[in-house]
C-alpha positions as a printed Julia matrix, in Angstrom:
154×3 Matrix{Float64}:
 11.08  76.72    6.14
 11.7   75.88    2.53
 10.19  72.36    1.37
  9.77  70.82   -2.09
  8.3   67.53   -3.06
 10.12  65.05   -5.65
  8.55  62.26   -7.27
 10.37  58.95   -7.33
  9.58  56.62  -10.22
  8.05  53.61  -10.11
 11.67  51.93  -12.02
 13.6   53.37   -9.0
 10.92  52.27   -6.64
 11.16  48.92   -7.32
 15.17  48.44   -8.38
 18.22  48.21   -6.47
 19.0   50.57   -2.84
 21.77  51.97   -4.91
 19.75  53.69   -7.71
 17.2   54.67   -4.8
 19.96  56.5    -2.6
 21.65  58.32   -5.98
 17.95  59.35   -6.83
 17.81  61.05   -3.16
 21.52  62.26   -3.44
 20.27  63.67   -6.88
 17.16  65.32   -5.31
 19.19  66.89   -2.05
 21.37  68.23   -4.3
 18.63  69.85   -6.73
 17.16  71.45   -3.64
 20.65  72.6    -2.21
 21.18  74.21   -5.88
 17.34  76.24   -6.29
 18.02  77.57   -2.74
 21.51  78.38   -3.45
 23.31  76.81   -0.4
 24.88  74.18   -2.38
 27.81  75.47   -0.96
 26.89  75.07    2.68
 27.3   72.69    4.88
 24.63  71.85    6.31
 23.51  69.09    9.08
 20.66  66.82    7.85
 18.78  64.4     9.55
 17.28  61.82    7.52
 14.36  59.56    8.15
 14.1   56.12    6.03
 11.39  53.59    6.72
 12.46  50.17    5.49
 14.84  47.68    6.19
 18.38  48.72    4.95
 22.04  48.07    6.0
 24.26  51.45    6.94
 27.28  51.79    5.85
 27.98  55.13    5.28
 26.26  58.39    6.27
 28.47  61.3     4.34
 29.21  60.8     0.71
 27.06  63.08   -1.16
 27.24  66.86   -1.37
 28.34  69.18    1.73
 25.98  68.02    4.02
 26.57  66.69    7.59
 24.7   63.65    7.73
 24.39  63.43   11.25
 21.73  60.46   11.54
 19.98  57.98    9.4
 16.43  57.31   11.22
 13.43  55.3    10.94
 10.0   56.72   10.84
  9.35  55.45   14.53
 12.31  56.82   16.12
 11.97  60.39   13.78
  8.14  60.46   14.87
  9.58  60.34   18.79
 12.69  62.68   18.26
 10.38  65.43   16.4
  7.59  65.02   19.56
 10.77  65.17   21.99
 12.02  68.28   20.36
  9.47  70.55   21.62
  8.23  68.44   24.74
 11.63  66.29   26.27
  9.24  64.12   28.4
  8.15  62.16   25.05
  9.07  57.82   25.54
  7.38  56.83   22.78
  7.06  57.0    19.15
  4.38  54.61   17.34
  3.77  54.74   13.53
  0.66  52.94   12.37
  0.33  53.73    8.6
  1.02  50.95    5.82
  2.68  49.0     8.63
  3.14  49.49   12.56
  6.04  50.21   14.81
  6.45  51.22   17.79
 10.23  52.64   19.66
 10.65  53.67   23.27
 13.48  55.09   25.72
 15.1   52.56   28.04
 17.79  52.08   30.32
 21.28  51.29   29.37
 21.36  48.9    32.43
 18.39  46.84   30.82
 19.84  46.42   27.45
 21.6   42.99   27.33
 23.72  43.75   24.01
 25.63  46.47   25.29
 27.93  47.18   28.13
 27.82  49.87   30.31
 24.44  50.47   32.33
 24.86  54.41   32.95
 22.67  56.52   30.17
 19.54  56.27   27.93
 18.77  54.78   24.48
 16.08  54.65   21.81
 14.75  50.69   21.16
 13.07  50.21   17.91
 10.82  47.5    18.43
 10.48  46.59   14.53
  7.1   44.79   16.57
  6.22  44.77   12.19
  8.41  41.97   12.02
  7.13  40.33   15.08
  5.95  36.63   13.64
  9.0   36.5    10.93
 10.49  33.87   12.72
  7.47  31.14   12.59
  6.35  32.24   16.58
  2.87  33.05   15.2
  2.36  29.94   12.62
 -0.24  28.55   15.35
 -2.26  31.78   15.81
 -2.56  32.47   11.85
 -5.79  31.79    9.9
 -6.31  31.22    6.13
 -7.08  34.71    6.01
 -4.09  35.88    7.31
 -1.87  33.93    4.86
 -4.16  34.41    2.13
 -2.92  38.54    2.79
  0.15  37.43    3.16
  0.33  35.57    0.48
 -0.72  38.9    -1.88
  1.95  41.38   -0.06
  5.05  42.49   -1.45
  7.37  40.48    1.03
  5.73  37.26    1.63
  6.39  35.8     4.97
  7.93  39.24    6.13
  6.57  41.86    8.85
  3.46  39.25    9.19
């Protein structure tokens, strides 16, 4: 297996989704190019961690971009690769989240009941909504407070 590493500066980082996504588009491409199959199409699975709406999985280079994961659900689907028995994938790193295998027939939004499919908790997020405003301490906001997204994945 062929890997590389690509920094990401701090400008692109911090700016807009668009600039972040051409900067990976731009990377991809530089890797497809050194290991001359630019040419190839290829079917890539990618794994992004943070909020985002998806609106679009092929545009760049030949590459089938068959899923756009997040860390939780990647974490389970690389464990259930080699061992198919795997339920659960929990990340606990800068945040936490947890996703799990359920039931069709338990899943309220969506019609059918026959078949299996991956929940992402997002438990990060639990509290967003003002359900833990009681339970919080001074501490807690004072953290909060300091983050990057105030009031967000308390």
């Amino acid at each position: 297996m062929e890997s590389e590493i690509y920094d990401t500066p701090e400008d692109i980082i911090h700016g807009s989704g668009t600039r972040l996504f051409d900067h990976v588009a731009e990377c991809l491409g530089d890797f497809m190019e050194k290991h001359d199959i630019k040419d190839k199409r290829l079917p890539v699975g990618f794994t992004f961690s943070f909020p985002c709406q998806q609106t679009k999985l092929d545009e760049d280079y030949e590459a089938d971009i068959m899923a756009v994961v997040n860390d939780t659900v990647g974490t389970m689907m690389t464990c259930g690769f080699d061992d198919q028995r795997c339920e659960v994938g929990i990340i606990i790193g800068t945040g936490t989240n947890a996703c799990y295998m359920e039931e069709l027939r338990h899943i309220e939004l969506l019609e059918g009941d026959e078949g299996r499919m991956c929940m992402n908790t997002e438990w990060g997020a639990f509290g967003d909504d003002g359900r833990l405003e009681d339970l919080r301490t001074e501490f807690d906001r004072e953290i909060d407070r300091g983050s990057l997204n105030p009031g967000r994945q308390l």
